[in-house]
VOGU-3710 file (C-alpha; in Angstrom, 3 decimals, decimal comma):
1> xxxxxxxxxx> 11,946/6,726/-10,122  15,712/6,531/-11,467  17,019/8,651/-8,425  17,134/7,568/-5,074  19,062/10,552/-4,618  18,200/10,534/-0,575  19,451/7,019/-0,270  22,532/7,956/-2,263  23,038/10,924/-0,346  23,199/9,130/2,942
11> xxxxxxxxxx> 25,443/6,099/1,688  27,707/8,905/-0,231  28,034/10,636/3,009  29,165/7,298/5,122  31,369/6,347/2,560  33,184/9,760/2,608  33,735/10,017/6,409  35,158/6,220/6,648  37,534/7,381/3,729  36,125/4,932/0,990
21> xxxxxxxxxx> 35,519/5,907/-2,760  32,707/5,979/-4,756  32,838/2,345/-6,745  34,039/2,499/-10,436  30,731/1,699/-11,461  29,139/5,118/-10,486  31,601/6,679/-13,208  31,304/4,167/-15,818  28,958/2,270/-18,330  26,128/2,662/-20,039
31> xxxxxxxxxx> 23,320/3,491/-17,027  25,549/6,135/-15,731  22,894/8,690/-16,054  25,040/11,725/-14,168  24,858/13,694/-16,965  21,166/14,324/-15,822  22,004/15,547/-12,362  21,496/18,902/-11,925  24,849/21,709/-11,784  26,581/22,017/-8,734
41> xxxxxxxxxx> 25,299/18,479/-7,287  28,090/16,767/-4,964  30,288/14,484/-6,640  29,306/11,505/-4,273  25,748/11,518/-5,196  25,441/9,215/-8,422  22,972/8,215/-11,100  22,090/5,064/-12,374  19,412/4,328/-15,021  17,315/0,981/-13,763
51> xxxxxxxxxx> 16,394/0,823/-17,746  18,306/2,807/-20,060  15,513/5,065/-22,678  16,483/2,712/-25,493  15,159/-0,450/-23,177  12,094/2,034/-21,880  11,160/2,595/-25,134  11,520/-0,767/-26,413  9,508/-2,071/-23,634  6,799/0,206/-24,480
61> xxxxxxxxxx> 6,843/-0,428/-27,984  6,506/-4,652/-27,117  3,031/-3,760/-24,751  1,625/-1,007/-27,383  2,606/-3,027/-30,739  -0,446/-3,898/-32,830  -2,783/-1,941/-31,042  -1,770/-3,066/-27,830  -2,505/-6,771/-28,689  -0,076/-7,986/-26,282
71> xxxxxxxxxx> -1,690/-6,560/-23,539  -4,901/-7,712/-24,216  -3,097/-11,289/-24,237  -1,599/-10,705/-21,343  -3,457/-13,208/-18,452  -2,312/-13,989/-15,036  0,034/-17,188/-13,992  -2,785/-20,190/-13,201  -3,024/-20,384/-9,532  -1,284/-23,645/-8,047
81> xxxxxxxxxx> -3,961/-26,052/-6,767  -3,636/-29,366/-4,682  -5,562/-31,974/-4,801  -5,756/-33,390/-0,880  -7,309/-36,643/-2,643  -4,586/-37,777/-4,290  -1,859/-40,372/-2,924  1,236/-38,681/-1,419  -0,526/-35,117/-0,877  -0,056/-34,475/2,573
91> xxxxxxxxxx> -2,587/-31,538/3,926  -3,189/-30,385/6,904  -6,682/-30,244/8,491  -5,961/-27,983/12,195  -6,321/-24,938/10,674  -8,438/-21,996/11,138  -11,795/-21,851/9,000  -14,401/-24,358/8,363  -12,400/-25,796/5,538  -15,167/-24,808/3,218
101> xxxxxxxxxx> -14,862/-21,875/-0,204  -16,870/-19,373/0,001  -17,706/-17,050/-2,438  -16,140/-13,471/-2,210  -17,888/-10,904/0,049  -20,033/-13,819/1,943  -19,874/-14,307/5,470  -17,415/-17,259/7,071  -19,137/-17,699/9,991  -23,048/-18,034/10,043
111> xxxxxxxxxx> -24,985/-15,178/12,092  -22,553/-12,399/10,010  -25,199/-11,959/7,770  -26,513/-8,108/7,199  -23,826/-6,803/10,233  -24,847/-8,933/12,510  -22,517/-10,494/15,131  -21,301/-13,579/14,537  -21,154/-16,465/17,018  -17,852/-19,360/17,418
121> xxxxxxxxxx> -19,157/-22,864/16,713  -19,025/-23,396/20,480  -21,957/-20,425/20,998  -19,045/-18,058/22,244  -18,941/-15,003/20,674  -15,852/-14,415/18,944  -16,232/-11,113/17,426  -15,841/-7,236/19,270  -16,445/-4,317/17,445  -13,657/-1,520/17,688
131> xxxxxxxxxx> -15,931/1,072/17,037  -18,229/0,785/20,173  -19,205/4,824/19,572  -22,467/5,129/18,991  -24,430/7,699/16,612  -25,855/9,773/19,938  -21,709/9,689/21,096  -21,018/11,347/18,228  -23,787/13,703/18,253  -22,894/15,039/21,960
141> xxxxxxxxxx> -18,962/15,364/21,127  -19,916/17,675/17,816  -22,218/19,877/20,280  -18,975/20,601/22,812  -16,716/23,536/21,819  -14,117/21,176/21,033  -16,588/19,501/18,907  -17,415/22,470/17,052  -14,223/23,854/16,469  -13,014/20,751/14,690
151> xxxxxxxxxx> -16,233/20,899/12,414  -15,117/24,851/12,522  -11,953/23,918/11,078  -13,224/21,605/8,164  -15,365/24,240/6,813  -12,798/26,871/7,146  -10,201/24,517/5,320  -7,113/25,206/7,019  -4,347/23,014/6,607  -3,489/22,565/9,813
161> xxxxxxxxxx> -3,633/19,077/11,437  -5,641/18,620/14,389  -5,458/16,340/17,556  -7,789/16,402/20,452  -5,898/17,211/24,096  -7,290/16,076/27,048  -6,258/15,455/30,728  -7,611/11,898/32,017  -5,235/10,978/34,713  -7,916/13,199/37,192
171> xxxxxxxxxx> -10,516/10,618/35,582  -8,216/7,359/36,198  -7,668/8,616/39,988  -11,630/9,065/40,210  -12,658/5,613/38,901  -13,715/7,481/35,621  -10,991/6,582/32,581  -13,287/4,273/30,946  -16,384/7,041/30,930  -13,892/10,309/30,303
181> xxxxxxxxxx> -11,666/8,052/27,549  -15,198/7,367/25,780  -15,924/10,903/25,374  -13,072/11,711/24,032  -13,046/9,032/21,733  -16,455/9,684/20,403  -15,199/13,201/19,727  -11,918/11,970/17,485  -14,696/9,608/16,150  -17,172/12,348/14,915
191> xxxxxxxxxx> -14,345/14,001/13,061  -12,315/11,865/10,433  -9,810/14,436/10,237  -8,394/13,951/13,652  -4,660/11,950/13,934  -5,030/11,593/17,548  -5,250/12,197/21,108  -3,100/13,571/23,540  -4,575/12,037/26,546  -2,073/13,626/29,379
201> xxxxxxxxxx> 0,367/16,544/30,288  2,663/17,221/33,065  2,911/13,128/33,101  4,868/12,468/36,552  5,699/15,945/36,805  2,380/17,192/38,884  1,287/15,632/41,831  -1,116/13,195/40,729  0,660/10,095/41,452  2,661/9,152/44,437
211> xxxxxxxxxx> 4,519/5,936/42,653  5,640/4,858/39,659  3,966/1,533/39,499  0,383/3,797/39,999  2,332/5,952/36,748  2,779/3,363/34,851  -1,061/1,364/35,403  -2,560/4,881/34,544  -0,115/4,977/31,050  -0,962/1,389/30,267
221> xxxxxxxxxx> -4,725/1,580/31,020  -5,172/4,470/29,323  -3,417/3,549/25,998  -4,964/0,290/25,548  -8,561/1,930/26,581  -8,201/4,468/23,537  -6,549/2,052/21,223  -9,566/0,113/21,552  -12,146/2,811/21,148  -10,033/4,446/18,590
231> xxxxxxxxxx> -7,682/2,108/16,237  -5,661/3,645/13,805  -5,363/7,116/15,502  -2,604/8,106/17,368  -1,743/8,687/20,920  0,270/11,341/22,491  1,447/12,409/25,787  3,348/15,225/27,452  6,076/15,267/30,357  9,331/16,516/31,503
241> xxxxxxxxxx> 12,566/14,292/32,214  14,981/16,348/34,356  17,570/13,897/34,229  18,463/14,469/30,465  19,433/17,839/31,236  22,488/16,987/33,363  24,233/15,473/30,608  27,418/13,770/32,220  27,089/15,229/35,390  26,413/12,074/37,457
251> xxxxxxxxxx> 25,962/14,354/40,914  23,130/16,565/38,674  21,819/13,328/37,633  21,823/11,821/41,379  19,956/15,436/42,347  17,580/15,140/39,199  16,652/11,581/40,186  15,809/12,144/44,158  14,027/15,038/43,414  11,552/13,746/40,516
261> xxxxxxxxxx> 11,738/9,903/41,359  8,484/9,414/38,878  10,434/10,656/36,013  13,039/8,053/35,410  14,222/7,953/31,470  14,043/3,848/31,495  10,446/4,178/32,547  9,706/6,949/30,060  11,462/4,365/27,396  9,457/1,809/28,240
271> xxxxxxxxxx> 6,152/3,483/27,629  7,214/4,130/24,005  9,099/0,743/23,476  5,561/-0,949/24,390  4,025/0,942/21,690  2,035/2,925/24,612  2,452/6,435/22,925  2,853/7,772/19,234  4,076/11,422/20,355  6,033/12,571/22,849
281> xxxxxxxxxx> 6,420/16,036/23,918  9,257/17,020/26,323  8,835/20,390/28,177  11,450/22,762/27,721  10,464/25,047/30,897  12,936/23,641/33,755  15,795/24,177/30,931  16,414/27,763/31,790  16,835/27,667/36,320  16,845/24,084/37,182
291> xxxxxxxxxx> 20,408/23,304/36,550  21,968/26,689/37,947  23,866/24,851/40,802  25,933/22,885/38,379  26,734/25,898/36,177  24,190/24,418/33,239  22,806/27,266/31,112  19,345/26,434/29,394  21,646/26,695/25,932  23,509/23,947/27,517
301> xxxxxxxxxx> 21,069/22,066/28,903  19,035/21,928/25,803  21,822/20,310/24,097  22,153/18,001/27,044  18,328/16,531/26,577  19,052/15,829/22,936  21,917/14,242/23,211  20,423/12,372/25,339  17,206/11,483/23,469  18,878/10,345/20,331
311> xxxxxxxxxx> 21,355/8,342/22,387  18,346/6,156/23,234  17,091/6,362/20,430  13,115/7,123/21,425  12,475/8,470/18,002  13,131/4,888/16,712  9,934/4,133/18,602  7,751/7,357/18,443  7,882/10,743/17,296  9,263/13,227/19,916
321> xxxxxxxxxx> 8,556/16,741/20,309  9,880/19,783/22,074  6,918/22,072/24,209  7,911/25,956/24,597  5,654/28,413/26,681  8,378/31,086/26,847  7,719/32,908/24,339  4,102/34,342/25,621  3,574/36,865/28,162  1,107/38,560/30,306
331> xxxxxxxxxx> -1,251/40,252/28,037  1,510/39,724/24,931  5,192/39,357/23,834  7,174/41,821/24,643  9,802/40,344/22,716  11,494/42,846/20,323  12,224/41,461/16,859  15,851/40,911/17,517  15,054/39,058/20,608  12,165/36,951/19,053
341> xxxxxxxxxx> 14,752/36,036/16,389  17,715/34,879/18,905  14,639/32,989/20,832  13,499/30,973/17,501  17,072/29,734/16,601  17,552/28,662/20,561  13,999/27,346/21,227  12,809/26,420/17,389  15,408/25,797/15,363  18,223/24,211/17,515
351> xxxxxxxxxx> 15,847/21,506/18,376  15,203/20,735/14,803  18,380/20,791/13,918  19,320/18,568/16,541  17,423/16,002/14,808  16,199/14,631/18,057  13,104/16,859/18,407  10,844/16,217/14,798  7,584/18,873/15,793  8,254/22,065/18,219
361> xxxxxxxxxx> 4,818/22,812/20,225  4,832/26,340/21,453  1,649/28,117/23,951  0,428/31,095/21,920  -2,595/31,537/23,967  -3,472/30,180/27,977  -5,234/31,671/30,966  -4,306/31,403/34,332  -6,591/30,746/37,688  -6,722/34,056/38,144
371> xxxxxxxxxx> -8,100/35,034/34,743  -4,993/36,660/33,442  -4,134/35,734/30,209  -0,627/35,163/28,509  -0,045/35,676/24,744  2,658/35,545/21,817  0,595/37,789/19,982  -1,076/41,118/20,534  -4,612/41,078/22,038  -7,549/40,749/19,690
381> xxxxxxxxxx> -4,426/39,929/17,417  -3,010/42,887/17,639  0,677/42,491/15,620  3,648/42,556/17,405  7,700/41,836/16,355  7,234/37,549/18,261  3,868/36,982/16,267  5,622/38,575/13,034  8,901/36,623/13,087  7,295/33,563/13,730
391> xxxxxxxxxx> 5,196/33,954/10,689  8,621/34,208/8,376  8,451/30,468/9,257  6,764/28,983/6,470  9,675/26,223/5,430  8,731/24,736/8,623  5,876/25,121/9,501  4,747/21,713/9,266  6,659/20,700/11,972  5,073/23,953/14,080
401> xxxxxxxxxx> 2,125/23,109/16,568  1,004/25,067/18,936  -2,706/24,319/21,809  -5,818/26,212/21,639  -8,576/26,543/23,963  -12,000/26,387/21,594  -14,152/27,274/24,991  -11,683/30,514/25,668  -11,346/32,394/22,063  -9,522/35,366/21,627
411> xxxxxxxxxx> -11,527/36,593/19,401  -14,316/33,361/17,432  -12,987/29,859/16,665  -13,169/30,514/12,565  -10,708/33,846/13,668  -8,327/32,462/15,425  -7,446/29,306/13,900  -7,091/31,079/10,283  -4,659/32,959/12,371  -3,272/30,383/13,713
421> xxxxxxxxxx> -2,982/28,711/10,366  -0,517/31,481/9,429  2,405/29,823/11,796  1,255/26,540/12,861  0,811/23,294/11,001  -1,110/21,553/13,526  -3,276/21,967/16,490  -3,748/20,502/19,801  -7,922/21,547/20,421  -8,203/21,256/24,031
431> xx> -11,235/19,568/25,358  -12,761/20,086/29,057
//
């Protein structure tokens, strides 16, 4: 309560790098409370007591005295009225409401009575439901594998934090968003735990649209479909942005932009200024071959994107995360533990420290067309030296998410999420 010792911190810092001392004040006086901080604390973070103990305790003493008397005393300020009927008072008589009081709790607008739908005074109705998910809805979402592995994950108790992900560009291109978004919906709806929905992957990067002003109707349509079914929980989508990778190299930039013309940054912006998304997830898979010709390493790239992304400033507008599926394999990592470790500090922790990239999303699990499957861990979770390392990651493991497949288990649902639990903070259930 005394220490805003993060605030401090970051004013402490700016002060130090423009070369300007810590005011006298933080030295001197009687509510210099530094003799409180901790040993070894920097000398630029201060302490200040907003009431001294003597002035604590003597406020306490005022509101306990004689049996707390005072307090019992204690009423609120009379509310300031305004009599319209009196000579000079001018009020005004456009404004919303029927201009009548009502008593707390009772309906302003007749027909609201006992949940019913009320009607505007010119028969319109005036009022639309949010939650247009009926019981049966919710019924049918729990009895789908995503359904059950979210009630799975209630009764198991694992602290991880779960979002639904779902593909409904195929349903927007089919005449289907409003049908496919509802089922979704009613499956975030049927589990109060959920934060959101990540309603889209690949996002300009696949083949499903031929131009950006098809991109953009299918972003807008489908955020303001699911904001509507589902208010208050969050949205989330997933792309790539070539571009970012090139850094300052305006002829990689020129090759980036012809080749994925969907993917502009200024459109991918704009989605997030208009509050269209919550999340968004940048692939990391291009980093390592698609810059080759201009002598970009994936190290280098990597740096490049992140840079770039805190230049505009997206996380000002949403939360951005990194997506890894490098460090699976066919069958399972073959990653020894020296390599897994070099592979977290370039693919885990450099984004985090980069403090562009908040979350890091990584594939443990996925199975291709052909039935082969690609893991970080061993099969049946078998251990191995990847699955091992990544579980030394507890201080940030929060920020750890990684997708799962409730129709595909490795093993049963209540299995592999505890597993699951071990590394990840939250999960992306995938829904067909």
């Amino acid at each position: 309560m005394r220490r805003r010792l993060r605030q401090v911190l970051i004013i402490g810092l700016t002060l130090s790098l423009l070369g300007i001392g810590v005011p006298a004040w933080s030295e001197d006086g009687d509510r210099n409370c530094n003799d409180e901080l901790p040993a070894g604390t920097p000398s630029y973070v201060v302490c200040t007591w907003l009431n001294t103990p003597e002035e604590a305790l003597e406020t306490a003493l005022f509101w306990l005295d004689n049996d707390g008397q005072n307090m019992r005393d204690a009423a609120p300020l009379p509310p300031i009225m305004i009599d319209c009927s009196e000579d000079g008072n001018d009020c005004p008589t456009d404004g919303e409401g029927d201009g009548q009081l009502h008593d707390v709790g009772s309906p302003d607008v007749p027909g609201a009575e006992d949940g019913g739908t009320p009607e505007c005074q010119a028969g319109d109705q005036c009022y639309v439901d949010p939650n247009a998910i009926s019981a049966a809805d919710k019924t049918a979402a729990q009895a789908t594998p995503a359904g059950q592995a979210t009630q799975a994950m209630a009764q198991t108790q694992t602290t991880m934090r779960v979002w639904l992900d779902t593909e409904l560009a195929d349903d927007y291109k089919a005449g289907k968003l409003a049908e496919a978004a509802k089922k979704v919906a009613a499956l975030a709806a049927a589990q109060p735990g959920v934060v959101g929905v990540r309603f889209t992957s690949q996002l300009g990067h696949n083949q499903t649209f031929a131009t950006a002003e098809e991109l953009d109707a299918f972003v807008t349509e489908a955020a303001t479909t699911l904001r509507t079914l589902l208010p208050g929980r969050k949205l989330a989508a997933h792309t790539v942005v070539p571009q970012l990778g090139c850094g300052e190299n305006d002829t990689c930039k020129a090759e980036m932009t012809k080749k994925y013309p969907l993917l502009d940054p200024e459109r991918v912006g704009a989605w997030l200024s208009k509050g269209y998304l919550d999340q968004l997830a940048l692939d990391s898979g291009h980093l390592a071959t698609e810059y080759a010709t201009w002598k970009i390493d994936a190290t280098q790239a990597q740096r490049n994107q992140w840079i770039q992304v805190r230049a505009r400033a997206w996380d000002a507008y949403a939360q951005i995360a990194a997506e890894d599926a490098s460090f699976a394999a066919a069958g399972a990592s073959t990653l020894t533990e020296e390599q897994a470790t070099k592979a977290i500090a370039e693919r885990i922790a450099a984004p985090l420290q980069d403090d562009a990239a908040e979350t890091v999303t990584l594939w443990s699990r996925w199975q291709n067309d052909q039935g082969q499957v690609s893991r970080v861990y061993g099969e049946k979770w078998a251990a191995n030296a990847t699955w091992e390392q990544l579980k030394k990651l507890g201080t940030v493991k929060a920020r750890l998410a990684t997708i799962y497949d409730p129709a595909k288990p490795e093993i049963d649902m209540a299995t592999d999420l505890k597993n699951l639990s071990e590394v990840f903070g939250q999960v992306y259930l995938h829904t067909s």
